[in-house]
C-alpha positions, 0 to 999 in steps of 0.5 A: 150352773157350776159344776159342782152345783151340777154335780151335787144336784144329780147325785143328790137325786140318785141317793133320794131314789134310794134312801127316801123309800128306805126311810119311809120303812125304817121310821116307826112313827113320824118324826117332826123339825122346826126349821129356824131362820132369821130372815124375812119370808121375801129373802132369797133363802125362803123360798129353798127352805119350802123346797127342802120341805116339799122334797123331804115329804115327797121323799119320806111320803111325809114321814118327816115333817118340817115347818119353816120360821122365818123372822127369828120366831124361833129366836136368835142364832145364838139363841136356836144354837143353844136350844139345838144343843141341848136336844131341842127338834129346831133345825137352825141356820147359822154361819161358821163363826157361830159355830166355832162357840160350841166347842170347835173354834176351828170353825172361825178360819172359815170366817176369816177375812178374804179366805175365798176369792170365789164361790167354786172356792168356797164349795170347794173348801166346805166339801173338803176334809178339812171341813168335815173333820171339823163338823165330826169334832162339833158333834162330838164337842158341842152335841150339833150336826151340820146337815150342809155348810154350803148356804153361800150369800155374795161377800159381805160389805158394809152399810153406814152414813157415810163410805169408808174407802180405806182401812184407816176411815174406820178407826173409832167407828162403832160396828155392828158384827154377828155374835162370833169371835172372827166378826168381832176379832176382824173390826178389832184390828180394823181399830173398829170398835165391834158391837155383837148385837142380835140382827133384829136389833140393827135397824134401831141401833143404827137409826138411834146412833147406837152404832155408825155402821154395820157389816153384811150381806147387801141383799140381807141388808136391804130385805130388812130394810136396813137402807132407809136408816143408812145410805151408803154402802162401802163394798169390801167384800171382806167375808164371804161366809159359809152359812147353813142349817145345823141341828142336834146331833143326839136327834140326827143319831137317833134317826135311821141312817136313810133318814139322815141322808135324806136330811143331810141331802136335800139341805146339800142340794138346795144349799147349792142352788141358793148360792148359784143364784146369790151374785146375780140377785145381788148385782140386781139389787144394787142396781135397784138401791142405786136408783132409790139415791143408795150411794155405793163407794169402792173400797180399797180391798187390798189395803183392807186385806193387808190391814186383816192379814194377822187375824190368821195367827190370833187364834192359838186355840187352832191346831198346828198347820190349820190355815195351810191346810184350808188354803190347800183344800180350795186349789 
């Protein structure tokens, strides 16, 4: 257990202590969420979205009623960000690349290739002001709240037939990246042609040949089974990418403020026990693709760190001083 993990979950249930009650009374009907995610029911991330469910019902004796749909039932993320926007009661999980679209495009340096080196890093950074001024902007801007930006999977790699151990082995590689300008502006210097399709698209893209690879999570990957069309893994550990649950900003404002934090809390919290997990249950499931005939190939991750560097100066629509200011908020 990290420390701010530790931290994060005692406070968390002090503030529910308070604000639960004061939520209960302030509520003059109950008031409903749809929870949207992309992942299957057997994902690591199902199971804290049933806990966040269960909290904030015992918290609100039931006052606020959330109901999880996993497999994109909901649609995309592109698609629940979208709906969320315009006023829609979905509760989306999303990464900040994706919310850099909706009017923050501060949002892409916090998908920018090697920004963290670790976890603590990363929650470091995502509890920072920097971050919050950016989260005050996207519900000015794009009508969207973060109720927690803290969902951190391990470092994304990349799945194809065949490895790609240096930089230069993917010139020409057609490459699957998440609908969001940092995937797609990283593999354009990668001089890997980058292909945004939706995520329940990638098994038959990369089993037809519409694509030779794709980038992401390992664990993600093989919950969908991405592994029986492709079988190998080049570990680049180029992205470790701030994930989270997102909803209409309209919808939080109308809540009273006890409501809001039992929200913004129980996503915060569970946030933080999901990611204290995810290197343990990553390493465990290499281990098991190891033993189905996955093959795994180290990559060259400094040269591919060199090859990236200039995406840190491709966005003139950054405020002046940005990237000094996110690398100063993780020391």
């Amino acid at each position: 257990m990290t420390a701010i993990f530790a931290a994060l979950v005692s406070t968390t249930a002090a503030s529910a202590s308070v604000s639960g009650p004061a939520c209960t009374k302030a509520l003059s009907a109950p008031v409903e969420f749809r929870i949207s995610h992309q992942n299957s029911p057997s994902s690591p991330i199902h199971p804290h979205l049933e806990n966040v469910v269960e909290l904030v019902a015992k918290e609100t004796d039931g006052r606020i009623k959330l109901a999880v749909f996993p497999n994109a039932q909901l649609g995309g993320e592109m698609q629940a960000l979208e709906q969320a926007a315009l006023g829609e009661n979905v509760i989306f999980y999303t990464t900040a690349g994706a919310l850099a679209t909706a009017g923050t495009p501060s949002f892409s340096v916090l998908n920018g290739p090697f920004l963290t080196e670790t976890l603590r890093e990363a929650q470091k950074l995502e509890a920072s002001d920097v971050v919050g001024s950016m989260e005050d902007d996207l519900a000015t801007k794009g009508n969207l709240r973060v109720l927690a930006l803290n969902w951190f999977d391990s470092p994304r790699s990349i799945l194809g037939h065949k490895g790609y151990a240096k930089p230069e082995n993917l010139v020409g590689t057609k490459m699957r990246v998440p609908e969001a300008p940092a995937y797609l502006r990283t593999f354009e210097l990668l001089k890997s042609p980058p292909m945004a399709l939706p995520f329940s698209e990638l098994y038959l893209a990369l089993q037809q040949g519409v694509i030779d690879a794709a980038e992401g999570g390992i664990d993600g990957m093989a919950n969908a089974n991405l592994m029986e069309v492709a079988d190998t893994v080049t570990v680049t550990n180029h992205f470790r990418v701030f994930y989270g649950f997102v909803m209409s900003e309209d919808l939080f404002a109308a809540l009273p403020e006890p409501c809001r934090e039992v929200l913004s809390d129980a996503f915060a919290a569970e946030g933080a026990s999901y990611s204290a997990q995810m290197d343990g249950i990553t390493a465990k499931r290499v281990e098991a693709l190891k033993a189905k005939g996955i093959k795994f190939v180290a990559a060259d991750q400094e040269a591919y760190r060199k090859a990236t560097q200039a995406f840190y100066t491709m966005f003139p629509e950054w405020p002046a001083g940005l990237v000094d200011q996110v690398r100063a908020a993780m020391k």
